[in-house]
SEFIZA-3560 file (N, C-alpha, C; in Angstrom, 3 decimals):
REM SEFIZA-3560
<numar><xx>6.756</xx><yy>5.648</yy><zz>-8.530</zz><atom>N</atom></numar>
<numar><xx>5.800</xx><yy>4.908</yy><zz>-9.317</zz><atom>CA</atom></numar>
<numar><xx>5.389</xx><yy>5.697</yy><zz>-10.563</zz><atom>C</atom></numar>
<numar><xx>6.095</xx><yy>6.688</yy><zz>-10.967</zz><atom>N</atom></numar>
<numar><xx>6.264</xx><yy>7.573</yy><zz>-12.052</zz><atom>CA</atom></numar>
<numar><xx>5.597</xx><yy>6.836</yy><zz>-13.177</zz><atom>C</atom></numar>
<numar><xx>6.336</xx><yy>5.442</yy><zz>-13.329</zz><atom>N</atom></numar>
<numar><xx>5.830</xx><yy>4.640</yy><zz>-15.102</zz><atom>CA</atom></numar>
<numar><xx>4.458</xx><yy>4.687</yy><zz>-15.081</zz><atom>C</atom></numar>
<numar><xx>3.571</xx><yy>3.750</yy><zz>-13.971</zz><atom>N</atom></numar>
<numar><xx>2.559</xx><yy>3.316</yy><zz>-13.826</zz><atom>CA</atom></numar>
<numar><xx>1.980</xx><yy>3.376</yy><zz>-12.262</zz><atom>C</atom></numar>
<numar><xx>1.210</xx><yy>5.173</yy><zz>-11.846</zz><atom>N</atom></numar>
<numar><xx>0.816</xx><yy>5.937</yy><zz>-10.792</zz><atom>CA</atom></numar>
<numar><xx>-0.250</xx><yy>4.751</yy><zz>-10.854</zz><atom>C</atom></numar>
<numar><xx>-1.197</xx><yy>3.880</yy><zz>-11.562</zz><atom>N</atom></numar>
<numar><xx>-2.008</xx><yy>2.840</yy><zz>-11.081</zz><atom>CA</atom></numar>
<numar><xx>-1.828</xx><yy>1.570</yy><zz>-10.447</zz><atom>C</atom></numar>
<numar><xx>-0.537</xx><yy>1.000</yy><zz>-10.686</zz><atom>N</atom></numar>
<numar><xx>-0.580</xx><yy>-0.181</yy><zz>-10.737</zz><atom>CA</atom></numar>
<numar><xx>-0.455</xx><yy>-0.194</yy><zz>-9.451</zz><atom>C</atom></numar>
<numar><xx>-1.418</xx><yy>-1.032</yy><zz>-8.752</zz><atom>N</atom></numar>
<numar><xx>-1.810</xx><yy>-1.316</yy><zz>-7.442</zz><atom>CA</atom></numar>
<numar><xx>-0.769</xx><yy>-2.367</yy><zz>-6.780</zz><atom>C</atom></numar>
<numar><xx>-0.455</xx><yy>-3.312</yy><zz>-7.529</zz><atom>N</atom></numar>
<numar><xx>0.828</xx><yy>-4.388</yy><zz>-6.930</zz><atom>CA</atom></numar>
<numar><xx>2.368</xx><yy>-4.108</yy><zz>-7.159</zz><atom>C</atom></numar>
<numar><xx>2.738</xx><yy>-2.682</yy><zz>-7.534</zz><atom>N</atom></numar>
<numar><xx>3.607</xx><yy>-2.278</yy><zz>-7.667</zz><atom>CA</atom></numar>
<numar><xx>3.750</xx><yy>-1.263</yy><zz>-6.407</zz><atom>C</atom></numar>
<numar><xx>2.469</xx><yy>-0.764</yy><zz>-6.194</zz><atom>N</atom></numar>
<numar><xx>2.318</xx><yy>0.187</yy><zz>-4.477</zz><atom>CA</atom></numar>
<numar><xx>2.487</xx><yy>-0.487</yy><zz>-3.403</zz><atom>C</atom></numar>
<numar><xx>2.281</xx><yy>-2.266</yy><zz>-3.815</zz><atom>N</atom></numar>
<numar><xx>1.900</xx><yy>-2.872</yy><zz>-2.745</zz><atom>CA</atom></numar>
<numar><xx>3.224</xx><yy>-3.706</yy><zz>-2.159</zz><atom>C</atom></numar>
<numar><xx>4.127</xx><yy>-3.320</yy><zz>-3.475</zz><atom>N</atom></numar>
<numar><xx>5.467</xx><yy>-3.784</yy><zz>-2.718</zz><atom>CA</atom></numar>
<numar><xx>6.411</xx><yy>-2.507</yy><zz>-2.274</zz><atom>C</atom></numar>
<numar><xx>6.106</xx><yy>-1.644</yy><zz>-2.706</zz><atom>N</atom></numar>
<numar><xx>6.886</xx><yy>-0.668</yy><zz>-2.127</zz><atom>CA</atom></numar>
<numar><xx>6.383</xx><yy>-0.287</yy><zz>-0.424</zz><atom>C</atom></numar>
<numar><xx>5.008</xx><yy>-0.833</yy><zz>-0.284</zz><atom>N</atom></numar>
<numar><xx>4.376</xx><yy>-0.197</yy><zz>1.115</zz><atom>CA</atom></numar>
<numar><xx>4.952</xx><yy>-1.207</yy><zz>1.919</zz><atom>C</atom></numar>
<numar><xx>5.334</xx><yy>-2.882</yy><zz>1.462</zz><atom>N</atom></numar>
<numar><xx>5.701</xx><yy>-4.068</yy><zz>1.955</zz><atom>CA</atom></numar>
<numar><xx>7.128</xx><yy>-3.659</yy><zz>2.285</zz><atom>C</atom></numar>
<numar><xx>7.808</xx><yy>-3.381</yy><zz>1.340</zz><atom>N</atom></numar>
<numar><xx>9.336</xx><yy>-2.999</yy><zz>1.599</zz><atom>CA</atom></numar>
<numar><xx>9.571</xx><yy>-2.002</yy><zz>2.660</zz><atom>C</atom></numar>
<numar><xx>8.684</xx><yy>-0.912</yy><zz>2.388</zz><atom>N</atom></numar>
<numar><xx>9.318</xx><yy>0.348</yy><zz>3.932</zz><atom>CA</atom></numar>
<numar><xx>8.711</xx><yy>-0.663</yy><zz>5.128</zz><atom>C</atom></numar>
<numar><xx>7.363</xx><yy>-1.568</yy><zz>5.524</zz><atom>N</atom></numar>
<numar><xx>7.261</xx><yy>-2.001</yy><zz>6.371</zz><atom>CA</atom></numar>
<numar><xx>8.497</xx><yy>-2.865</yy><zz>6.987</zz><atom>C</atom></numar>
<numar><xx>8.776</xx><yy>-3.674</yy><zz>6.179</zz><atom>N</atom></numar>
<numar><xx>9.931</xx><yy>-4.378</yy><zz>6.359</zz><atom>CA</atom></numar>
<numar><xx>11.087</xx><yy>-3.891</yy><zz>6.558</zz><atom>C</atom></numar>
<numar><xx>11.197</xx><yy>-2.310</yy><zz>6.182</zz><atom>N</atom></numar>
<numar><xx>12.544</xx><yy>-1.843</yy><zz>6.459</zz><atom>CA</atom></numar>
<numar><xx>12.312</xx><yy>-0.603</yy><zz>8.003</zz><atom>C</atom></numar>
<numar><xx>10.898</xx><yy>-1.461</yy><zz>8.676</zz><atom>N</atom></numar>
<numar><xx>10.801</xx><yy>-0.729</yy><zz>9.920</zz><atom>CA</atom></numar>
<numar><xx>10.527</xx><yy>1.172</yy><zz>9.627</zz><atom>C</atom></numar>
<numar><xx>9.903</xx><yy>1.190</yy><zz>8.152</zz><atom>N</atom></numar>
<numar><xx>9.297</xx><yy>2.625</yy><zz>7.684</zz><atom>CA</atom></numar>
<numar><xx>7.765</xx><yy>3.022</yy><zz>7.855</zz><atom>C</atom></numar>
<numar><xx>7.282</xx><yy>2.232</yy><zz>8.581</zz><atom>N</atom></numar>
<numar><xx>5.688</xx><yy>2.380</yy><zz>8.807</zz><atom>CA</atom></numar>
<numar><xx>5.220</xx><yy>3.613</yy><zz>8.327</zz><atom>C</atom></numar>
<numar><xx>5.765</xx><yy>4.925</yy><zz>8.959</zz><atom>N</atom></numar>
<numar><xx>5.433</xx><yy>6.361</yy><zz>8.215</zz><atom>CA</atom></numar>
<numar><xx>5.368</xx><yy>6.416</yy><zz>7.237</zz><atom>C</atom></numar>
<numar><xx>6.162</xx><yy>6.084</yy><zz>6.772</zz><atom>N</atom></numar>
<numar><xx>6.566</xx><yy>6.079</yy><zz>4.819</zz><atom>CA</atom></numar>
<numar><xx>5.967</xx><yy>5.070</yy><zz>3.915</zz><atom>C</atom></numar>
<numar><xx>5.537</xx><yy>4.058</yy><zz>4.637</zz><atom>N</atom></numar>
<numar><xx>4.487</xx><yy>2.990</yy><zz>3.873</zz><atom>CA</atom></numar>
<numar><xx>2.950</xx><yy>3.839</yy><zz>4.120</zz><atom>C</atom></numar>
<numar><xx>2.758</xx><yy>4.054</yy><zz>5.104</zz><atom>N</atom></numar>
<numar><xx>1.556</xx><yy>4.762</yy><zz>5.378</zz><atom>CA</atom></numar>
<numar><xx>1.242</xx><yy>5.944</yy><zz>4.187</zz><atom>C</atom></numar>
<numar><xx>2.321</xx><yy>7.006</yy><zz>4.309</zz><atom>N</atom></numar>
<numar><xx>1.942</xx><yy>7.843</yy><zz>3.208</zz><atom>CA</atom></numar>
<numar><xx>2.253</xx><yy>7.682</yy><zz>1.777</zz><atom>C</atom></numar>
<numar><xx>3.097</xx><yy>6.448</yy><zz>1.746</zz><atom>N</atom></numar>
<numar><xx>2.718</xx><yy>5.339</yy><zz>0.004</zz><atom>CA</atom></numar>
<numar><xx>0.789</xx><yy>5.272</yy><zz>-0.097</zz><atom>C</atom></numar>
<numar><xx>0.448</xx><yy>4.327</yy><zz>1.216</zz><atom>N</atom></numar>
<numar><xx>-0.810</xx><yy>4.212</yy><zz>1.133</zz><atom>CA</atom></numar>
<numar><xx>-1.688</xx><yy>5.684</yy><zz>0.887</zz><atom>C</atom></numar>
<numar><xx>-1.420</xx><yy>6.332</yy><zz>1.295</zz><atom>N</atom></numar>
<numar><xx>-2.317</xx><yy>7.662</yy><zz>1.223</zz><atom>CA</atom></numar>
<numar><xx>-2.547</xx><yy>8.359</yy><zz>0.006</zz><atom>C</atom></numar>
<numar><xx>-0.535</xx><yy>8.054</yy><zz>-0.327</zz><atom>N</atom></numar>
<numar><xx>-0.540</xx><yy>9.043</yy><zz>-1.546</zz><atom>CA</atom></numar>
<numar><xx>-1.239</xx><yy>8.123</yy><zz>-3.124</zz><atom>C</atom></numar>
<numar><xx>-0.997</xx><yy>6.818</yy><zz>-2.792</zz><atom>N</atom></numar>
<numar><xx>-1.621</xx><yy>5.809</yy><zz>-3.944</zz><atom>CA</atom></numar>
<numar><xx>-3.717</xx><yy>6.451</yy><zz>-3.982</zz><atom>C</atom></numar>
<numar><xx>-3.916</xx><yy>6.326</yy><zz>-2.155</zz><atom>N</atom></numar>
<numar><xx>-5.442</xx><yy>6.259</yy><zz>-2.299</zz><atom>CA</atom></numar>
<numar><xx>-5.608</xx><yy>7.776</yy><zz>-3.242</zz><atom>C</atom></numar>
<numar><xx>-4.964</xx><yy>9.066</yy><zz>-2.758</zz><atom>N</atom></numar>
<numar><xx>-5.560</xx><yy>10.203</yy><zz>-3.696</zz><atom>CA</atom></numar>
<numar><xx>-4.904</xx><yy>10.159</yy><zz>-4.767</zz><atom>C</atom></numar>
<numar><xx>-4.154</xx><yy>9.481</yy><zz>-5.403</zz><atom>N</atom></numar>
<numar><xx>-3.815</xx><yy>9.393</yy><zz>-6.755</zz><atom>CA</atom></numar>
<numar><xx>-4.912</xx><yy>8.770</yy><zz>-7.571</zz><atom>C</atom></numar>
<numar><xx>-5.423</xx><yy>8.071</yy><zz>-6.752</zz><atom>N</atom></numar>
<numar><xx>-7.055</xx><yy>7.105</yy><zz>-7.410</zz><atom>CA</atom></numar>
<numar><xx>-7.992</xx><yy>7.853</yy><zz>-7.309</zz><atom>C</atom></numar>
<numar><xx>-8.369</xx><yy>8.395</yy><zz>-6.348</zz><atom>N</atom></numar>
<numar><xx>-9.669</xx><yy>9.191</yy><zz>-6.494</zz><atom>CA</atom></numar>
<numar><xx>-9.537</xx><yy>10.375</yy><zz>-7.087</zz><atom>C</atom></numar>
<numar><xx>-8.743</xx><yy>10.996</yy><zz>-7.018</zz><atom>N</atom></numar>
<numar><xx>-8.102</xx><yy>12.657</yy><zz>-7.973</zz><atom>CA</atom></numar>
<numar><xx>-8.014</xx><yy>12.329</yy><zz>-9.846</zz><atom>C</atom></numar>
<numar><xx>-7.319</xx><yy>11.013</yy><zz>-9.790</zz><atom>N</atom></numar>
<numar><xx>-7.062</xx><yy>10.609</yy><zz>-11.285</zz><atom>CA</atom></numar>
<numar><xx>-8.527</xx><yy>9.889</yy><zz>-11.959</zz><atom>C</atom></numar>
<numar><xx>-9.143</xx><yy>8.953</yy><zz>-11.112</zz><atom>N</atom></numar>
<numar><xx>-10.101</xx><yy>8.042</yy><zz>-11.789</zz><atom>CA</atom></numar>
<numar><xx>-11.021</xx><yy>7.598</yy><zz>-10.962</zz><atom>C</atom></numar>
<numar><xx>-11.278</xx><yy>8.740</yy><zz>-9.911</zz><atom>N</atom></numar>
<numar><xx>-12.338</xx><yy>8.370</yy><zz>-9.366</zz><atom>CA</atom></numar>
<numar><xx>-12.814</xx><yy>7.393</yy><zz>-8.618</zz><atom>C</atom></numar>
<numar><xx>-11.963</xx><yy>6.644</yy><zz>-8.401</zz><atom>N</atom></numar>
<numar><xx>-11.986</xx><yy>4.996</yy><zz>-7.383</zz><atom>CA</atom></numar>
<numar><xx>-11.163</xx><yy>5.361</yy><zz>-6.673</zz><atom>C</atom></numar>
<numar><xx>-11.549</xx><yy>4.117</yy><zz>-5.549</zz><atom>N</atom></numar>
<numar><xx>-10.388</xx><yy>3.956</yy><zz>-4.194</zz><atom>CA</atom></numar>
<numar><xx>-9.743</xx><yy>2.728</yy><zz>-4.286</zz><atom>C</atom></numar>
<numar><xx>-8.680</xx><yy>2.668</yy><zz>-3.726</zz><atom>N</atom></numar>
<numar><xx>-7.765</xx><yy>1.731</yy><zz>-3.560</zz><atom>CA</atom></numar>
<numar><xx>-8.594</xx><yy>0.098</yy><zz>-3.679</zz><atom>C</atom></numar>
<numar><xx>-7.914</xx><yy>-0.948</yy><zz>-3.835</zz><atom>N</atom></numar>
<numar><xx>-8.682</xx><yy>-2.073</yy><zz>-3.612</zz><atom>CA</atom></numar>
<numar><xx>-9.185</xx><yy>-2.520</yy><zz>-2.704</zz><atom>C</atom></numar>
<numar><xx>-9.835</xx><yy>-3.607</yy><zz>-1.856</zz><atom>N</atom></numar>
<numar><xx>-10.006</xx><yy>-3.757</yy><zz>-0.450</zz><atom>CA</atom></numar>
<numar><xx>-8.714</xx><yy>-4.730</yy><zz>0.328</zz><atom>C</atom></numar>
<numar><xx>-7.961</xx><yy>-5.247</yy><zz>-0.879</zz><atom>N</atom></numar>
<numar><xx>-6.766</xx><yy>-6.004</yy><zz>-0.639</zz><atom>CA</atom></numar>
<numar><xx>-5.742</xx><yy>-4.660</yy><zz>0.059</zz><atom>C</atom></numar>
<numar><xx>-5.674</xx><yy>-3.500</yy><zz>-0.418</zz><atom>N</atom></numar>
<numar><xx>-4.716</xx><yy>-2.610</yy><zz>-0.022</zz><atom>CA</atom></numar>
<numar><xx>-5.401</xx><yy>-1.623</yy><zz>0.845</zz><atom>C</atom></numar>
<numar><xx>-6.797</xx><yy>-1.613</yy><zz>1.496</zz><atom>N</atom></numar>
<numar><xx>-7.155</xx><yy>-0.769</yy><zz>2.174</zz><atom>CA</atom></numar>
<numar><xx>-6.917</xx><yy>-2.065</yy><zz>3.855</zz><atom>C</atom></numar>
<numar><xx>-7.144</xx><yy>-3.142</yy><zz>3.327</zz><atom>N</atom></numar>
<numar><xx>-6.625</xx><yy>-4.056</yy><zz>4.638</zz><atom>CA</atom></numar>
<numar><xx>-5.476</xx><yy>-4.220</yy><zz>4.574</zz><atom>C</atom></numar>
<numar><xx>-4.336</xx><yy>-4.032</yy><zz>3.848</zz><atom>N</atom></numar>
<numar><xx>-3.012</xx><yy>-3.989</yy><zz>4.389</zz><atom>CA</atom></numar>
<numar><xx>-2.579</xx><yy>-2.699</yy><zz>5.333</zz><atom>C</atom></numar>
<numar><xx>-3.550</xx><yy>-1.110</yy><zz>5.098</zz><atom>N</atom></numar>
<numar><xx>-2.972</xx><yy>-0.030</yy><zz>5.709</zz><atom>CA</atom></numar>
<numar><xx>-3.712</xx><yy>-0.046</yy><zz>6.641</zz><atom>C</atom></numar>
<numar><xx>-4.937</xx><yy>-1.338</yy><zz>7.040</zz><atom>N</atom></numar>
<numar><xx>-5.535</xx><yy>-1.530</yy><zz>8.117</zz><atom>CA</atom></numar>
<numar><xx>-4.639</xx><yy>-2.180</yy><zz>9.219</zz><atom>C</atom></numar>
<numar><xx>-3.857</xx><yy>-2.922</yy><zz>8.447</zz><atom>N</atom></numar>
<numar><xx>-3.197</xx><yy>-3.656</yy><zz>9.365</zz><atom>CA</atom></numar>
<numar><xx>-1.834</xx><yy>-3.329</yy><zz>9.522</zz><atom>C</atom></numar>
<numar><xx>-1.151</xx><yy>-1.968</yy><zz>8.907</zz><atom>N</atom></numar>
<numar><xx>-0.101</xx><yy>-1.693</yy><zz>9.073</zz><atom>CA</atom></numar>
<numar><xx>-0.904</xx><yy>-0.387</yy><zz>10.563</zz><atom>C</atom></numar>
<numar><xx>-1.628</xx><yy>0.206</yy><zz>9.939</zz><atom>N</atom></numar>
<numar><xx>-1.818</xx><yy>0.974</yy><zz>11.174</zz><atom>CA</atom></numar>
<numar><xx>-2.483</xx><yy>0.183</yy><zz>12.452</zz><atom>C</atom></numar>
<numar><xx>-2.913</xx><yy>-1.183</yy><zz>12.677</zz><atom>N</atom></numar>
<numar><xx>-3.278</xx><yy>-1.833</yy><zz>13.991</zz><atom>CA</atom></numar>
<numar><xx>-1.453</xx><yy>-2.547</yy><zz>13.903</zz><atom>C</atom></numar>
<numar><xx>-0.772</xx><yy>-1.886</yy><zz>13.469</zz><atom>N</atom></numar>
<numar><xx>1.040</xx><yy>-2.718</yy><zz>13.895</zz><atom>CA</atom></numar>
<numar><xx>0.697</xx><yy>-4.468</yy><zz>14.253</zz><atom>C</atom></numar>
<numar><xx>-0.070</xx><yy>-4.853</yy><zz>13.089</zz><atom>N</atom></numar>
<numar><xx>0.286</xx><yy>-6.414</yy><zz>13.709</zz><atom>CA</atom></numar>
<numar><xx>1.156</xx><yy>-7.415</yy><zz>13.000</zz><atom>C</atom></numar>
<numar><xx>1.600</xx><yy>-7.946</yy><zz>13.791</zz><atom>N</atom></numar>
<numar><xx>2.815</xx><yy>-8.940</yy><zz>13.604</zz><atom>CA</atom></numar>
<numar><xx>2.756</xx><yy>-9.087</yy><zz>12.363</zz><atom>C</atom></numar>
<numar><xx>4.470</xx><yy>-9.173</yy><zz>11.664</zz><atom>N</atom></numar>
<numar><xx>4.240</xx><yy>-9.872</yy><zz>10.299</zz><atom>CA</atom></numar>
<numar><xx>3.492</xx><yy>-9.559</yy><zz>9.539</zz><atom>C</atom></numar>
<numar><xx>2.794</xx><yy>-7.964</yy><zz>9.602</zz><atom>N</atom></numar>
<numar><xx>2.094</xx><yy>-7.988</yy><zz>8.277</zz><atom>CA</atom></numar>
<numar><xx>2.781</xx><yy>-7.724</yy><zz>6.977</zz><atom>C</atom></numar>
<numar><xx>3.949</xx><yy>-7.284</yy><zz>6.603</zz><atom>N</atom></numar>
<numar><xx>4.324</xx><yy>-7.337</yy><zz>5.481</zz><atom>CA</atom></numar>
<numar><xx>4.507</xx><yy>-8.607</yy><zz>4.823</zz><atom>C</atom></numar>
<numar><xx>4.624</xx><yy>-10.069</yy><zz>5.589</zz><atom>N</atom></numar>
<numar><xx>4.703</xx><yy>-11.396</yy><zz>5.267</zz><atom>CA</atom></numar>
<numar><xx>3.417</xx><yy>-11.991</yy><zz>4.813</zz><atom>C</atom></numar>
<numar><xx>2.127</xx><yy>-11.364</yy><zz>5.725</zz><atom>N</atom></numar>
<numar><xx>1.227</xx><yy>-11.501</yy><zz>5.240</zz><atom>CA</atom></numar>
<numar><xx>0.921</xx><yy>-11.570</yy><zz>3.645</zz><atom>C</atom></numar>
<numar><xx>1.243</xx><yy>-10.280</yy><zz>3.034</zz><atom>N</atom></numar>
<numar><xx>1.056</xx><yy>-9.514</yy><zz>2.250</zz><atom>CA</atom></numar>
<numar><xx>1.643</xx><yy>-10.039</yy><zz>0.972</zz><atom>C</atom></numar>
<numar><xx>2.826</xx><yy>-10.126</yy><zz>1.360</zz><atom>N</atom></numar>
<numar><xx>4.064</xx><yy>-10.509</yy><zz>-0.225</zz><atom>CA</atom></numar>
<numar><xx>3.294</xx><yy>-11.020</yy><zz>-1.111</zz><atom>C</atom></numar>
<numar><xx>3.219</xx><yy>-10.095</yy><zz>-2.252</zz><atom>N</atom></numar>
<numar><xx>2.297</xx><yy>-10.662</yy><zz>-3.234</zz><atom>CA</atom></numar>
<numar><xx>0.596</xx><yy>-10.778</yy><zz>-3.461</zz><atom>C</atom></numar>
<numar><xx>0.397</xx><yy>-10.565</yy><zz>-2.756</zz><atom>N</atom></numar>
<numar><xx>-1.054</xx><yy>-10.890</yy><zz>-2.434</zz><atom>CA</atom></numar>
<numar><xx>-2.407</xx><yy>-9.818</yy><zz>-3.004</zz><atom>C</atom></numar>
<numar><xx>-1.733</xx><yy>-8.571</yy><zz>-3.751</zz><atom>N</atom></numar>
<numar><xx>-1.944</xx><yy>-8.229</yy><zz>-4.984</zz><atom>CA</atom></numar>
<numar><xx>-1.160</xx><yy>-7.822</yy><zz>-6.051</zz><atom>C</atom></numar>
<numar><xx>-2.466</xx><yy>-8.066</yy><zz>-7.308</zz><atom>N</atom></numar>
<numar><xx>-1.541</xx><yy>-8.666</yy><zz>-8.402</zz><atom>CA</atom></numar>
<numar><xx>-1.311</xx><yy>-7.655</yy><zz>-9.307</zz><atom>C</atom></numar>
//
């Protein structure tokens, strides 16, 4: 995410894609590494759209990357 370390719907398909490619670990520390890229760079946290997707990747429930597709912008 080199171009644009902010853009929140660009994190949010890469965290969608490792889910989908059965990478939960690796979406997880997308999520982690996006949240301290926000608070280290600008002082905010993630959105609440992407703090409930790593809610629901870490409760493993069904289909959450389907949930998700898109769903920030």
């Amino acid at each position: 995410m080199a171009k644009d370390p902010f853009d929140e719907g660009r994190h949010a398909c890469l965290i969608e894609a490792l889910c989908r490619s059965d990478r939960r670990t690796d979406a997880l520390r997308a999520c982690r590494d996006l949240h301290a890229t926000l608070v280290d760079e600008l002082g905010v946290g993630p959105s609440p759209r992407l703090l409930q997707l790593r809610s629901s990747i870490l409760a493993d429930e069904p289909g959450t990357p389907d949930r998700w597709l898109g769903a920030v912008p």
